[in-house]
C-alpha positions in Angstrom: -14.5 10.6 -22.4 -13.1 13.2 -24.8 -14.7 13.2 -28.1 -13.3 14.6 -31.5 -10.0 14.6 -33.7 -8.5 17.4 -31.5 -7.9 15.1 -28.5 -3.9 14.1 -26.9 -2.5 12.5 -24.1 0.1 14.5 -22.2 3.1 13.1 -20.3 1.0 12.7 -17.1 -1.7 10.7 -18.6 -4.1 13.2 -18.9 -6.3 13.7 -22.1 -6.2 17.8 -23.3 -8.3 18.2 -26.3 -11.2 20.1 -28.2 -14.6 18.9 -28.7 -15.5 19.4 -32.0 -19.4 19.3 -31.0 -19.2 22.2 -28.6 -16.0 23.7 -29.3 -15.1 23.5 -25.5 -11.3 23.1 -24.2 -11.5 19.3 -22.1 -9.1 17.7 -19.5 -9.7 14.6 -18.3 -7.2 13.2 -15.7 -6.9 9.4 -15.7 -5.0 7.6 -13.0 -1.7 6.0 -13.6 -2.4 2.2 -13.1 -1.0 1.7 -9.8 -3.6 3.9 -8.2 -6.7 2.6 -10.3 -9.3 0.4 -8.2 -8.1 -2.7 -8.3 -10.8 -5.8 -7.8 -9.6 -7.1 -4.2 -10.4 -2.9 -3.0 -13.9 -3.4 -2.6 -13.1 -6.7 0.3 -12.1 -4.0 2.6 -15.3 -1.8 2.8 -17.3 -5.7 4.3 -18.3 -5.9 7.3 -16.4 -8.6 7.4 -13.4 -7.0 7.0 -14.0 -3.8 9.7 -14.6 -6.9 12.1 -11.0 -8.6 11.8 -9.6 -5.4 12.0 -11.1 -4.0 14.7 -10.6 -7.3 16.4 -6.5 -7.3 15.3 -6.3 -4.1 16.8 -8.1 -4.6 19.9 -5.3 -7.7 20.4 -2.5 -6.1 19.4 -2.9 -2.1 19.5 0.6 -1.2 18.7 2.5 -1.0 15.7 4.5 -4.2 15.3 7.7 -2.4 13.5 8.3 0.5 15.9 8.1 -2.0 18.8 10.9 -4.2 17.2 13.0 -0.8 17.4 11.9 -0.5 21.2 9.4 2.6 20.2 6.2 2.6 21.6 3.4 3.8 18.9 -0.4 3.1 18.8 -1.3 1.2 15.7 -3.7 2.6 13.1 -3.3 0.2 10.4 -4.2 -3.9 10.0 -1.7 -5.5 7.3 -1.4 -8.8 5.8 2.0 -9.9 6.7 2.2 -11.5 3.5 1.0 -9.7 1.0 -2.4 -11.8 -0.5 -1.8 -10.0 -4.5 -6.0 -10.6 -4.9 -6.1 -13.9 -3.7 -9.0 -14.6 -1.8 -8.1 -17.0 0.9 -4.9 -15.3 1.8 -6.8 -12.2 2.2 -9.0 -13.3 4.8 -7.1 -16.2 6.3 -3.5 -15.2 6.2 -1.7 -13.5 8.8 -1.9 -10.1 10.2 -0.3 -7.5 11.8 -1.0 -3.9 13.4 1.4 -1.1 11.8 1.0 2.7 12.2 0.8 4.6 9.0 4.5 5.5 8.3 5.7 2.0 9.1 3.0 0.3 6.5 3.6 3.0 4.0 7.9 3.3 4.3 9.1 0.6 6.3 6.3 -2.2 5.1 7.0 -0.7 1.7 11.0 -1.5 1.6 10.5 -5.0 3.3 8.1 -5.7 0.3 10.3 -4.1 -2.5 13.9 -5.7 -0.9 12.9 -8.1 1.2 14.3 -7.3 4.5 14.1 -4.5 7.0 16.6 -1.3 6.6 17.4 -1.2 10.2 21.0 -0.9 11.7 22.1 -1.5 15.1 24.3 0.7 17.3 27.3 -1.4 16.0 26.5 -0.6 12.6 25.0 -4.1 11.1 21.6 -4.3 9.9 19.3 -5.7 12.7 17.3 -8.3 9.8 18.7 -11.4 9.6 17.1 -11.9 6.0 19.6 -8.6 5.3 22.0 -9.8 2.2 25.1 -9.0 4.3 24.1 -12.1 6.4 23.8 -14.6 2.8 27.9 -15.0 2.3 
């Protein structure tokens, strides 16, 4: 924590300042508060956890998105197919799926964001059927 008058927030959240006890320039960098720990974090360091993962992975070892596109990729990720937002029973009882990174950090990402997948078919149509082209 910064002490002193002499202390300001800049644009990217990080505290510049002066303390006035030592007379020593201070920056302090704060995450924004999408990256800060949230309280659900700590569920996936149990042991708990690292055994449903290592179990989803064993049954399904590769990534669920690329092989809907007919790619074949090992998985390195275990994601809730719905996301469980903290709660505690839809954390460890909900669904899962094996994903490899770029799919659960792009393509999982859009599907949360929109609600359907971004793929298009040879003919030019999105492949989702939950696409909004598909709701007239």
């Amino acid at each position: 924590m910064v002490r002193g008058r002499a202390a300001r927030q800049d644009n990217n959240g990080a505290w510049e300042g002066q303390n006035c006890s030592e007379g020593v320039q201070v920056a302090v960098s704060i995450p924004p508060m999408a990256k800060r720990a949230k309280k659900h974090d700590r569920w996936y360091k149990l042991a708990r956890w690292q055994h449903l993962r290592s179990h989803q992975l064993r049954i399904e070892p590769l990534c669920a998105f690329c092989l809907q596109r007919g790619v074949v990729t090992a998985a390195t990720i275990v994601d809730h197919v719905e996301p469980h937002r903290g709660d505690v029973n839809r954390f460890w009882l909900g669904k899962l799926q094996s994903l490899c990174k770029p799919c659960h950090d792009g393509t999982k990402r859009l599907v949360e964001l929109r609600g359907y997948l971004p793929d298009v078919g040879p003919d030019g149509w999105p492949l989702d059927p939950r696409h909004p082209v598909y709701n007239q």
